[in-house]
ROKE-249752 format. One record per residue: x, y, z of N, C-alpha, C in turn. Coordinates in Angstrom, 3 decimals. Layout:
BEGIN
NODE;X;Y;Z;X;Y;Z;X;Y;Z
...
//
This chain:
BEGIN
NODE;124.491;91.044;113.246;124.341;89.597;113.029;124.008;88.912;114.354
NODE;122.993;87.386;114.268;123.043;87.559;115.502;123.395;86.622;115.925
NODE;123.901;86.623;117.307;125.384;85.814;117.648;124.604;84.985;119.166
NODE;123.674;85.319;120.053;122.945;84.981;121.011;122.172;84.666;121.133
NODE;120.927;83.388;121.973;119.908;83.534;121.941;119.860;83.599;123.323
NODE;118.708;84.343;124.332;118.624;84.126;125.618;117.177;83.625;126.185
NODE;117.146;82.677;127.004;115.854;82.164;127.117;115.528;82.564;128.400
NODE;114.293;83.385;128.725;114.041;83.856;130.379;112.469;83.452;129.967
NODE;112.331;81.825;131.224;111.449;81.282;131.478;110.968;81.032;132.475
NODE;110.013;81.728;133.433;108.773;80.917;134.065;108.750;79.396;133.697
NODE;108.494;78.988;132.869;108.151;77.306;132.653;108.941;76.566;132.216
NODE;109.400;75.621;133.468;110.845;75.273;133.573;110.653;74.005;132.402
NODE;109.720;73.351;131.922;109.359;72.188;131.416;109.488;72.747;130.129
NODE;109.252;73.857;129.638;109.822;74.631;128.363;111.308;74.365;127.830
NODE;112.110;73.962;128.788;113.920;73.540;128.588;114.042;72.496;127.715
NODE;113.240;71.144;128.305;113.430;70.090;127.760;113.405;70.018;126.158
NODE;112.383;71.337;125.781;111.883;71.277;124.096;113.180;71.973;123.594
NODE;114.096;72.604;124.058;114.792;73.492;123.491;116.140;73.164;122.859
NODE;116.486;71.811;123.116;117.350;70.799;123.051;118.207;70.981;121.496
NODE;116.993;70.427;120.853;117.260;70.806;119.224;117.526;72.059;118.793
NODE;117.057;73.099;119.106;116.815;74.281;118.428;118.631;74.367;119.090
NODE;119.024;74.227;120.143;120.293;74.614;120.736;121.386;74.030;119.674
NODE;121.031;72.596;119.181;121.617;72.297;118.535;121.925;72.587;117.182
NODE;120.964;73.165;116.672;120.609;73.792;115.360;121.411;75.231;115.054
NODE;121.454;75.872;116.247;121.624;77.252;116.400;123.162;76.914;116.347
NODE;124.023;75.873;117.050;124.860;75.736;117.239;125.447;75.528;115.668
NODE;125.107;74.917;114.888;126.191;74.843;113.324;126.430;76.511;112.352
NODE;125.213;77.049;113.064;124.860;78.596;112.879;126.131;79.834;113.485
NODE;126.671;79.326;114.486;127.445;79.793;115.669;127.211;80.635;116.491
NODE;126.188;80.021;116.965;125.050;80.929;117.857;124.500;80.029;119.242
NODE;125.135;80.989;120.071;125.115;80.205;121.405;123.666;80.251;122.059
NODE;123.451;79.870;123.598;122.094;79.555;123.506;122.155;79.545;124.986
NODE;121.496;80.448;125.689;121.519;80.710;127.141;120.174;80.542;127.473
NODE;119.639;79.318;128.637;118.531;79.381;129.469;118.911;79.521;130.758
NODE;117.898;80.488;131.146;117.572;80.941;132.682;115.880;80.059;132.924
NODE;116.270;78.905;133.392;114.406;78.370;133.780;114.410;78.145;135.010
NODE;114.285;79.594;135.597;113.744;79.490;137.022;113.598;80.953;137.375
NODE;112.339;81.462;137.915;112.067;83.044;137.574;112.994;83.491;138.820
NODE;113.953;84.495;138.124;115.047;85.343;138.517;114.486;86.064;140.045
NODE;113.258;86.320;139.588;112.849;87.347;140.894;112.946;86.738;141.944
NODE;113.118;85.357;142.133;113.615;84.881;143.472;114.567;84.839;143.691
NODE;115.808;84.741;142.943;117.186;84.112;143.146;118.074;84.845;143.964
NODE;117.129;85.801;144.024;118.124;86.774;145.425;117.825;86.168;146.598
NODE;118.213;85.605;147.564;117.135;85.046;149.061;117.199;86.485;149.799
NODE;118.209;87.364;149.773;117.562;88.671;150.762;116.769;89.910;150.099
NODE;116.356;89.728;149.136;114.951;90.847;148.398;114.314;90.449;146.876
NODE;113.631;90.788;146.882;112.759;90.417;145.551;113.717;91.005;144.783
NODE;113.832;90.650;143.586;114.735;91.663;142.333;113.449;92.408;141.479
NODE;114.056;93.619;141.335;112.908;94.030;140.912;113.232;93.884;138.768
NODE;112.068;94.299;138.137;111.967;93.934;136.668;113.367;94.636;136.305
NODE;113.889;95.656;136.643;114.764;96.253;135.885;116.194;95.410;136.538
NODE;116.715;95.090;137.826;117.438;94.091;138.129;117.457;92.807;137.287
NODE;116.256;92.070;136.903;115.944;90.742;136.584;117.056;91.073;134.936
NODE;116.399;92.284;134.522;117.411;92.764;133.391;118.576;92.907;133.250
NODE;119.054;93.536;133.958;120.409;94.313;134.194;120.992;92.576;134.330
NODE;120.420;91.314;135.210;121.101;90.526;135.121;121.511;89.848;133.987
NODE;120.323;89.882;133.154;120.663;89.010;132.023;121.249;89.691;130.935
NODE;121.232;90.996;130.780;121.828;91.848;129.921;123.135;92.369;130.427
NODE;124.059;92.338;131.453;124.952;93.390;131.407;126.121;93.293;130.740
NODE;126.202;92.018;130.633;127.858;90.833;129.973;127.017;90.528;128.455
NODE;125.906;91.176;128.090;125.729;90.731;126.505;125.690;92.127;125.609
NODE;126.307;91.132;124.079;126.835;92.181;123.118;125.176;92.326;122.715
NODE;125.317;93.316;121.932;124.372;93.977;120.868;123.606;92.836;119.823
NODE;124.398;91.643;120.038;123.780;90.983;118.590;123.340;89.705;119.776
NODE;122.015;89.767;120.194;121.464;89.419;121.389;120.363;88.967;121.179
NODE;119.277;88.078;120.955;117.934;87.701;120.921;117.105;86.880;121.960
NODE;116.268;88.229;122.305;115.548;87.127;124.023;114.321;87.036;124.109
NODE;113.927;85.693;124.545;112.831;85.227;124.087;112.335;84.585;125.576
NODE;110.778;85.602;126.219;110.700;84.897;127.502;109.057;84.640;127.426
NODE;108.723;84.189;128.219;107.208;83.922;129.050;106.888;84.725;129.624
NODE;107.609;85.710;130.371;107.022;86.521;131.335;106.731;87.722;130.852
NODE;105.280;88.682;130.849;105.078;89.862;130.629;105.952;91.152;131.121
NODE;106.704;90.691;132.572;107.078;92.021;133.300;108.467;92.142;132.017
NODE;109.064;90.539;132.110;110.680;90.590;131.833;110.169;90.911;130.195
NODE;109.130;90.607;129.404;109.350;91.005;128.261;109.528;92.774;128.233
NODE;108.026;93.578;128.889;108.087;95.083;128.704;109.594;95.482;129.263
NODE;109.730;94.778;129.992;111.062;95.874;130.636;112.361;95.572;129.466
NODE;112.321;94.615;128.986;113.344;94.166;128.028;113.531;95.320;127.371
NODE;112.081;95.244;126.309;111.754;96.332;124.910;111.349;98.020;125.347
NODE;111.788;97.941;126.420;111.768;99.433;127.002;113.117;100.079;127.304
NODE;114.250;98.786;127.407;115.635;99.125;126.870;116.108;98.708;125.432
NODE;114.834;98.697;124.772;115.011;98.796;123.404;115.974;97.625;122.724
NODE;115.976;96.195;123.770;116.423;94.869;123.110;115.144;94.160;122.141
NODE;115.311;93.367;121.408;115.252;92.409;120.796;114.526;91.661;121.411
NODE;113.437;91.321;121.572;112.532;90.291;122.487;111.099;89.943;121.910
NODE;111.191;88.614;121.867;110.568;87.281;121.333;109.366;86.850;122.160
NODE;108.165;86.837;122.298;107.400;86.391;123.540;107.141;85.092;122.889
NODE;107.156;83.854;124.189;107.145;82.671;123.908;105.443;81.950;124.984
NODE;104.152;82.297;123.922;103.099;81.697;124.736;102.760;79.909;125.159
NODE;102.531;79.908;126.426;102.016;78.411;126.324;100.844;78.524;127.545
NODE;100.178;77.469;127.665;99.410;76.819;128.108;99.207;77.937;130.176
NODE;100.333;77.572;130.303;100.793;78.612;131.629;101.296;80.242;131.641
NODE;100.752;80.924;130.530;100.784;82.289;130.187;99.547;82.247;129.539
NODE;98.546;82.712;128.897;97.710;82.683;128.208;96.885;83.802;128.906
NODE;97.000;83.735;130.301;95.945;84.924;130.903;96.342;86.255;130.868
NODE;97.811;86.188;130.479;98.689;87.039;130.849;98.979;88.289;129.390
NODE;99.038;89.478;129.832;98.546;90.362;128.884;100.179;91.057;128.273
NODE;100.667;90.848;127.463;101.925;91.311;126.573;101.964;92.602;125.889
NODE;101.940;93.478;126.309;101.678;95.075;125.725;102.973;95.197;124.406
NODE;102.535;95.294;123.612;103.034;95.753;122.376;104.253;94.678;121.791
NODE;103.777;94.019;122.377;104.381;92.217;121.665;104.721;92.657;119.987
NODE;105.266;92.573;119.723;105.495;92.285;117.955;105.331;90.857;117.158
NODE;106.531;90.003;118.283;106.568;88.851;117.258;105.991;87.756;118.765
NODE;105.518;86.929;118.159;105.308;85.430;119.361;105.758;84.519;119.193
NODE;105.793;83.269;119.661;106.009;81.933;119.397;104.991;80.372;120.137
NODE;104.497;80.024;119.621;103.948;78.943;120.766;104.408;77.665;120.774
NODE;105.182;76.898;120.195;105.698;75.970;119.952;106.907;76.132;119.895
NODE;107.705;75.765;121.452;109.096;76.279;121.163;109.784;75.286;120.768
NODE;109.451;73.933;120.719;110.097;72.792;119.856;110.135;72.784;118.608
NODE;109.564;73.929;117.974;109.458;73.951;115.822;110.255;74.770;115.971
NODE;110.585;75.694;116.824;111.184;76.966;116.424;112.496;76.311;115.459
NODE;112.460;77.531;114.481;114.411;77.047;113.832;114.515;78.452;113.435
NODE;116.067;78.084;113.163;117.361;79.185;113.152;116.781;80.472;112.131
NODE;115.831;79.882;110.884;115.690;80.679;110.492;114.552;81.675;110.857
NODE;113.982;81.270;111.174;112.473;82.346;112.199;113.247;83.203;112.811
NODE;114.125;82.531;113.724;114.621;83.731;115.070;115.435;84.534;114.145
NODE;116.326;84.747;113.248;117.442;85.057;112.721;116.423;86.150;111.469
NODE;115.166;86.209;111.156;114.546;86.988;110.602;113.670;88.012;111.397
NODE;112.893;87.251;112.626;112.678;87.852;114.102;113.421;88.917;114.388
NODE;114.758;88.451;114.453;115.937;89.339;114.939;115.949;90.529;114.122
NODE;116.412;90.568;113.061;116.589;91.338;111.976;115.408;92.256;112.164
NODE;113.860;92.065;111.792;112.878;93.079;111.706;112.853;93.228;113.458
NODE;112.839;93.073;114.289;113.274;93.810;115.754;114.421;94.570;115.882
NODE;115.184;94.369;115.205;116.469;95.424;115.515;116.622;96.461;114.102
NODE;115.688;96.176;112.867;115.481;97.629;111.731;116.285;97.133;110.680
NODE;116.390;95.757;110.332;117.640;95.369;109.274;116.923;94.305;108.487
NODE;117.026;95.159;107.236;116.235;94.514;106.224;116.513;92.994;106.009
NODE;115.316;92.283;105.450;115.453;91.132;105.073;116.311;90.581;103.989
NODE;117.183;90.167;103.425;117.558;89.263;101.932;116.555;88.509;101.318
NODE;115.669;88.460;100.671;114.522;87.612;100.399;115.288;86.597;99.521
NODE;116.229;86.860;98.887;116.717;86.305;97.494;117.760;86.511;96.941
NODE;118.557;85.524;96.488;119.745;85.970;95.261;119.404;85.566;94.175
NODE;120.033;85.955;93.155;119.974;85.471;91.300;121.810;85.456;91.135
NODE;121.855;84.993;89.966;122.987;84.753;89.577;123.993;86.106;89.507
NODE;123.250;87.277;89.371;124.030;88.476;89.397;123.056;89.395;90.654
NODE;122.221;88.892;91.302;121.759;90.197;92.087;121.105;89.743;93.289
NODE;121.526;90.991;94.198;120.413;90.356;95.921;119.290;91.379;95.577
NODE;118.177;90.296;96.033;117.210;90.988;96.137;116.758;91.276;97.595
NODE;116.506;92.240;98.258;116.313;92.677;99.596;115.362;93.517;99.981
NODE;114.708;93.683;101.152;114.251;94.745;102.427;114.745;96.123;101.563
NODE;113.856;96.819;101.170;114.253;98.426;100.926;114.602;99.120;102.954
NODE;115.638;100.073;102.657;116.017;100.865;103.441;115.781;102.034;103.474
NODE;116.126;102.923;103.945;116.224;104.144;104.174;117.242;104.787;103.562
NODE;118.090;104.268;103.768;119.582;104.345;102.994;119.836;104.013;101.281
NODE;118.605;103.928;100.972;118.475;103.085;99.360;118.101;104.553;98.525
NODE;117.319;105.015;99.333;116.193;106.391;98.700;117.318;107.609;97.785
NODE;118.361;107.960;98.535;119.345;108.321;97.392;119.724;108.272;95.840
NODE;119.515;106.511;95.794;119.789;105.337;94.772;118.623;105.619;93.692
NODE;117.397;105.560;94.840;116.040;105.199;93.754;115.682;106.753;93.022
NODE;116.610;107.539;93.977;116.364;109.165;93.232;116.830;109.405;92.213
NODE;118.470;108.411;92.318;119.365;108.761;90.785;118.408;107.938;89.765
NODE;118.033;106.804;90.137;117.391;105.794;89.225;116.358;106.670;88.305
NODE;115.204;107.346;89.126;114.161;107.637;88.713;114.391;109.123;88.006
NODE;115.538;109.858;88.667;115.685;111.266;87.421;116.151;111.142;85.796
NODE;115.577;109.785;85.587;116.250;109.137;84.101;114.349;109.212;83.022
NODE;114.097;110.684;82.549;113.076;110.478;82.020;112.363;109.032;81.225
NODE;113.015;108.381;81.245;112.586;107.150;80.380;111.954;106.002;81.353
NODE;112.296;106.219;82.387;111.751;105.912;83.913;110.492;106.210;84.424
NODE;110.359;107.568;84.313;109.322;107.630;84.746;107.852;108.338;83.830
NODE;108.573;108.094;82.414;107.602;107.778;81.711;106.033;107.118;81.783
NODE;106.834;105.634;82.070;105.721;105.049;82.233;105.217;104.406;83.568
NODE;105.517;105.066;85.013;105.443;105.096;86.088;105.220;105.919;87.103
NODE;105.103;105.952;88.326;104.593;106.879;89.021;106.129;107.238;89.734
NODE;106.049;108.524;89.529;107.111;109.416;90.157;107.543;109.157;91.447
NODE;108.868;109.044;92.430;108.977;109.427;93.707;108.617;110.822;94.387
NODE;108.420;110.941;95.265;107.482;112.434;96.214;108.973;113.072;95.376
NODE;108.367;114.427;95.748;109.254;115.440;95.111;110.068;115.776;96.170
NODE;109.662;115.699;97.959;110.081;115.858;98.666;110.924;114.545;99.207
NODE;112.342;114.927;99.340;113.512;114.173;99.775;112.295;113.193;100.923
NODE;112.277;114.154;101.809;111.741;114.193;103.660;110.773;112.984;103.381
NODE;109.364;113.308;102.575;108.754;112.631;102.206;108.808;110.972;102.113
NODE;109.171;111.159;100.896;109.819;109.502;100.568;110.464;108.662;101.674
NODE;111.573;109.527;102.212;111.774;108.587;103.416;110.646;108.216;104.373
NODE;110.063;109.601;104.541;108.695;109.177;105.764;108.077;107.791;105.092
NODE;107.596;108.081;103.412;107.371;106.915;102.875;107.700;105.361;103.235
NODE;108.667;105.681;103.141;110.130;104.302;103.193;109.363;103.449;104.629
NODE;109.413;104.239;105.596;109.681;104.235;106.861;108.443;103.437;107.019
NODE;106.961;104.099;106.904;106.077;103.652;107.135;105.589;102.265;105.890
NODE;106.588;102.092;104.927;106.104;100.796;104.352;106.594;99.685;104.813
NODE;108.295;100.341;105.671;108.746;98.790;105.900;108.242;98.620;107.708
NODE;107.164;99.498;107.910;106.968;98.973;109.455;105.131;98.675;109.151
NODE;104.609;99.012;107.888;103.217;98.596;107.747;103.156;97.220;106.570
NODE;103.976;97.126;105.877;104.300;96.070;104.667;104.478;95.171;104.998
NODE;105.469;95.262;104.887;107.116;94.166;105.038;106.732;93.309;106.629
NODE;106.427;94.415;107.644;106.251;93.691;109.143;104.476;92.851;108.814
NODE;103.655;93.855;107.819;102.543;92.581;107.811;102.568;91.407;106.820
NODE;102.618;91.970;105.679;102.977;90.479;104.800;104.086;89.668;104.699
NODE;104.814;90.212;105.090;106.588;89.773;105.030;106.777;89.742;103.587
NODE;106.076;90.905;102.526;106.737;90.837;101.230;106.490;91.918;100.881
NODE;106.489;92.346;99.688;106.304;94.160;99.059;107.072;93.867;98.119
NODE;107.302;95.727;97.596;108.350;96.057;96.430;109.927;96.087;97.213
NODE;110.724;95.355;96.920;112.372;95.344;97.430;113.144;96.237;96.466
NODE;114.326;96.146;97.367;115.605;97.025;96.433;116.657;95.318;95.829
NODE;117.169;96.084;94.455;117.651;95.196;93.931;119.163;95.810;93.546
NODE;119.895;94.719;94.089;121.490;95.455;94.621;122.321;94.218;93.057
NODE;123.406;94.798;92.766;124.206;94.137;91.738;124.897;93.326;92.587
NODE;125.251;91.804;92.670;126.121;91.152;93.497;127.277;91.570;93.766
NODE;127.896;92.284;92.666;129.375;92.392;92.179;129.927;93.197;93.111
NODE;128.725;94.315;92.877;129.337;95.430;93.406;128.544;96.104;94.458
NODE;127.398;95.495;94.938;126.507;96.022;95.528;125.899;97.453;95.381
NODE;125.630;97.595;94.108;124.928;98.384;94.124;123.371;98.399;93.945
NODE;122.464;99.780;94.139;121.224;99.618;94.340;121.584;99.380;92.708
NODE;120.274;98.548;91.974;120.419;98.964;90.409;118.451;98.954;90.535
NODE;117.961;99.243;90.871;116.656;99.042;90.738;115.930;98.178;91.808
NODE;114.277;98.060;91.475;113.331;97.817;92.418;112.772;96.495;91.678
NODE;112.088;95.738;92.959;111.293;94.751;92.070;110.638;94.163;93.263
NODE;109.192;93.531;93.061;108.695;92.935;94.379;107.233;92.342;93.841
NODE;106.307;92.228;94.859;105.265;91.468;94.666;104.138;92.558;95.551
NODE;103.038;92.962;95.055;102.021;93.898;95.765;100.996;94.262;95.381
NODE;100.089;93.988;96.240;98.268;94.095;95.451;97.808;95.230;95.390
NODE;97.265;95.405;94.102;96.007;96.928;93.929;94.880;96.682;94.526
NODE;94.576;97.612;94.502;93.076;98.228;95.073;92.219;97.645;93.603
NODE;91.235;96.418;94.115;90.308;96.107;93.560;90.662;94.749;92.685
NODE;91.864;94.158;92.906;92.413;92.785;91.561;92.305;91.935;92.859
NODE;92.166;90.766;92.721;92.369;89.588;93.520;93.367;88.972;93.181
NODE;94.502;89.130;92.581;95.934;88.498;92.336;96.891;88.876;92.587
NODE;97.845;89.262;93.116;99.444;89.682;92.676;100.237;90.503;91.920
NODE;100.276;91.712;92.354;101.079;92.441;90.850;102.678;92.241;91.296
NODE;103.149;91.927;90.227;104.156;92.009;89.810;104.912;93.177;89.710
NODE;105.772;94.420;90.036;106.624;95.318;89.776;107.744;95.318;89.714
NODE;108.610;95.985;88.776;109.810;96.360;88.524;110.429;97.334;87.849
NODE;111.550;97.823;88.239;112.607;98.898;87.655;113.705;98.428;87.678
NODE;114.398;98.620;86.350;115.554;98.562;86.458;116.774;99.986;86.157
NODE;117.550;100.368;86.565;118.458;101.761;86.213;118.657;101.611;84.704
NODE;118.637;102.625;84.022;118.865;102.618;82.720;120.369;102.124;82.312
NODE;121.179;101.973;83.189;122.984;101.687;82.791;122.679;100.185;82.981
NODE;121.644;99.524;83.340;121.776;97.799;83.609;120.324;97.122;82.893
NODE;119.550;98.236;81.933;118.753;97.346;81.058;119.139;97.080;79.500
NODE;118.813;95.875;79.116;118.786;95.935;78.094;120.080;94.525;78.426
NODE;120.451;93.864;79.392;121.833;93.354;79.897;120.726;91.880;80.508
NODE;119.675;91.798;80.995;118.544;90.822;81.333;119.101;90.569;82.326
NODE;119.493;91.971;82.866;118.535;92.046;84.898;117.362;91.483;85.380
NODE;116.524;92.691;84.617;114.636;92.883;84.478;114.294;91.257;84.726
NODE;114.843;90.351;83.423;114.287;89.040;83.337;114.318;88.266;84.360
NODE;115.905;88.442;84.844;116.654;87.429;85.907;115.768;87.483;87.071
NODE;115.770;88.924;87.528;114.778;89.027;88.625;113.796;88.602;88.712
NODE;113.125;89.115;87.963;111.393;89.358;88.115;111.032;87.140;88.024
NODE;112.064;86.329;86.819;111.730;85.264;87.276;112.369;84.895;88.614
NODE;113.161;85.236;88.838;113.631;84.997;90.615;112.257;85.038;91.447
NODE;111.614;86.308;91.031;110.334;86.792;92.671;109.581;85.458;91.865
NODE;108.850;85.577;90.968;107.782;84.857;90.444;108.009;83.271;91.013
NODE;109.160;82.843;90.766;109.214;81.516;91.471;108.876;81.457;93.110
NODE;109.856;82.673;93.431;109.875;82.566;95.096;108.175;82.774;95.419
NODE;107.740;83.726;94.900;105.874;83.713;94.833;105.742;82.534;95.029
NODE;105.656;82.108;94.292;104.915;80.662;94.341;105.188;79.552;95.504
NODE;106.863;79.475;95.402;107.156;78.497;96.016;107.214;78.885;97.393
NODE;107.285;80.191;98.013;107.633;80.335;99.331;105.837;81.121;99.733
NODE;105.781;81.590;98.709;104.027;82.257;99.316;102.658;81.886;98.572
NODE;103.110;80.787;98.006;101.774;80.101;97.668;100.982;80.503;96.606
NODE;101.443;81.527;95.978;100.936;82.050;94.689;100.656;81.532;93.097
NODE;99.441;81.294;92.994;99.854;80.780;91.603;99.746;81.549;90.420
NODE;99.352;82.666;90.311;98.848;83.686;89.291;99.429;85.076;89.777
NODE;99.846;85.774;88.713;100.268;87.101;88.569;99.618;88.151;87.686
NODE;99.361;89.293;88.418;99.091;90.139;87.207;100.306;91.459;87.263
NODE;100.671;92.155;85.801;101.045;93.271;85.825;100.384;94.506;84.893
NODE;100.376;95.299;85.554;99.534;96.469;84.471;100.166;97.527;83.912
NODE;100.967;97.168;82.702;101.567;98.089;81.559;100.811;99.134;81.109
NODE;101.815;100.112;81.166;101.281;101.433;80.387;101.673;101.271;78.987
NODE;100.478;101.739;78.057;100.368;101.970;77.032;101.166;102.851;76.304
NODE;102.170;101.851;75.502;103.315;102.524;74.997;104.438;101.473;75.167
NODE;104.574;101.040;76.417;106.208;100.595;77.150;106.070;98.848;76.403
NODE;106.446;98.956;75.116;106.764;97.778;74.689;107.385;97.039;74.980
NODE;109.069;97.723;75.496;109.883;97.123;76.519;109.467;96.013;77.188
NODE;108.785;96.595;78.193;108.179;95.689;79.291;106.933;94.982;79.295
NODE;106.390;94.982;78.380;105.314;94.189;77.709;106.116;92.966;76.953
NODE;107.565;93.371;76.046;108.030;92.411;75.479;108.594;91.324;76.909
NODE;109.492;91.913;77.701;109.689;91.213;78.774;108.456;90.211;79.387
NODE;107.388;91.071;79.960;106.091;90.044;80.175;106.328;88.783;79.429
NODE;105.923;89.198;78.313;105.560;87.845;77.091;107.225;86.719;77.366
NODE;107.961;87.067;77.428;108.763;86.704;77.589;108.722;85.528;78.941
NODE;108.522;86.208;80.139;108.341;85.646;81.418;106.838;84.750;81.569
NODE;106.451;84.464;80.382;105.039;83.734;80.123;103.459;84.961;80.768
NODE;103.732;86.027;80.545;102.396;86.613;81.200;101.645;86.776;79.655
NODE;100.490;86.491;79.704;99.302;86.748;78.446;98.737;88.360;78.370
NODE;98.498;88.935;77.295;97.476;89.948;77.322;96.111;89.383;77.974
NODE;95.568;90.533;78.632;94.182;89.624;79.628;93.295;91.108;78.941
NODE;93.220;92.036;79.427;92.326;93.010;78.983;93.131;94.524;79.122
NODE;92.247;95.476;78.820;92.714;96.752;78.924;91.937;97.712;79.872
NODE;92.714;98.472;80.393;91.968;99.048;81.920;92.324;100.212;81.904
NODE;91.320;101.194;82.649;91.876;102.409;82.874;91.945;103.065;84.650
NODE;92.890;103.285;84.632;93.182;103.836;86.010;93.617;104.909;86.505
NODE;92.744;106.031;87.006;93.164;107.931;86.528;93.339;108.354;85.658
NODE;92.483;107.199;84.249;92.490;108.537;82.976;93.957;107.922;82.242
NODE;94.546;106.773;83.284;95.788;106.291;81.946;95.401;105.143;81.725
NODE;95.504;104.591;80.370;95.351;103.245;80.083;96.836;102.039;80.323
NODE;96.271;101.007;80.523;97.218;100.052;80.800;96.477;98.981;80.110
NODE;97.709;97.759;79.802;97.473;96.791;79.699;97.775;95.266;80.495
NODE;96.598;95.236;80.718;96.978;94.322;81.986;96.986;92.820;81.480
NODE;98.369;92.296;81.897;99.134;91.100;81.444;98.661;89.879;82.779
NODE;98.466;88.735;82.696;97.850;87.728;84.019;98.784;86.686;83.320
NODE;99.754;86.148;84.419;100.667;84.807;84.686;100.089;83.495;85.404
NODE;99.940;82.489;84.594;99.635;81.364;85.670;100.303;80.433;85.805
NODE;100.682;79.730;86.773;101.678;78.980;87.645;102.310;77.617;86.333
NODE;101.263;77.639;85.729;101.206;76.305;84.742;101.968;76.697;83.247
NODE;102.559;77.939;83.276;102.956;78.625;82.152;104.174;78.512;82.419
NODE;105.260;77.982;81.450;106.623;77.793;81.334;107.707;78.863;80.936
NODE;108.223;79.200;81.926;109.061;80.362;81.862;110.355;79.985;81.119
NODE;110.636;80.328;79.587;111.531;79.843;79.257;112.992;80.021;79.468
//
């Protein structure tokens, strides 16, 4: 969780903007440390070198730490002890070259609690919460989930009408691994794991993710066979569909049912999606269902 923010600035006129955000961070309970004056002088008998400039600002801080600077040297050396670090561009950095930067900022007067506090999270490997429903979090798939989605999916009725997990344990995780550092870090959305509030458990998948060749939105979901038929499936899937819209601008959905799964065709109709046409994709047919924003989810 994160409990720090640390500011290491070159541009001392950068302080004045930071005022609010300090204050903001503060109802959060999250303290707020600026250094605006470059460290490498503050010794008067030797230059400090990049890994000193570190060691200063890091040696008295816990683990749940977020630092956010201007300077190229103090950022690489930061993320080369494998902290948490934020590059903050302006007007007086711009020439200046940031090797393997992840996240930026240029406006450090908009910044708020919630940017850095999601920042934080995908820099230190800890999935997002996108969402709650009345019975379920919807979240960041893990690594730690793949167990879950194995019991889920050895339920023939599952993967009936879906595409199998790798057969290989190893696999899937490699899977895992490379969706939530190519996905999740580019769109900030995908397919999530869907945990029971109660009890936190995984009970199934659900998310938002485009095919090859549609210009809209698909829609996906699973639910474990011990929690359908109970209107999980529903709760969720209208949970993402709103958050679609309202947090990513979406106004239309498509999903593409396999031929057969009435189930989830009845659900569709349910969640306002129309029959649109019928498609084939490797020789299986589907029916592909299209949602538009103007359709009343009852």
């Amino acid at each position: 969780m994160l409990k720090k923010v640390i500011f290491i600035l070159d541009d001392e006129k950068s302080i004045y903007d930071i005022e609010n955000l300090v204050d903001e961070l503060a109802l959060y309970g999250i303290t707020v440390s600026i250094i605006g004056r470059p460290l490498r002088y503050q010794n008067k008998s030797k230059i400090l070198s990049d890994q000193e400039i570190v060691n200063k600002c890091t040696r008295t801080e816990d683990i749940d730490t977020l630092y956010i600077t201007d300077n190229p040297l103090y950022h690489n050396q930061l993320k080369s002890e494998g902290l948490p670090v934020i590059v903050y561009l302006h007007e007086g950095n711009r020439d200046k070259t940031f090797s393997y930067a992840e996240y930026a900022i240029e406006d450090i007067g908009e910044i708020e609690y919630e940017s850095l506090k999601l920042g934080y999270l995908r820099l230190t490997g800890q999935p997002w919460t996108i969402l709650e429903t009345d019975r379920c979090i919807i979240r960041e798939s893990t690594v730690d989930d793949v167990d879950s989605f194995y019991e889920i999916y050895k339920e023939p009725s599952i993967t009936r009408y879906m595409e199998n997990l790798y057969g290989d344990r190893a696999e899937e995780v490699a899977y895992i691994k490379d969706y939530i550092k190519k996905v999740y870090s580019f769109y900030g959305y995908g397919m999530w794991t869907v945990l029971e509030k109660r009890s936190l458990k995984v009970i199934g998948r659900a998310g938002i993710s485009w095919r090859e060749g549609y210009d809209i939105p698909e829609l996906g979901f699973v639910i474990a066979v011990p929690f359908q038929r109970k209107g999980y499936a529903y709760e969720v899937c209208q949970a993402i569909i709103k958050y679609g819209h309202e947090e990513l601008g979406f106004n239309s959905f498509q999903v593409l049912i396999m031929e057969g799964n009435e189930i989830s065709m009845a659900l569709c109709r349910k969640l306002g999606f129309v029959q649109y046409e019928k498609v084939e994709i490797d020789n299986v047919e589907y029916e592909r269902m299209i949602f538009h924003q103007n359709t009343e989810i009852d």
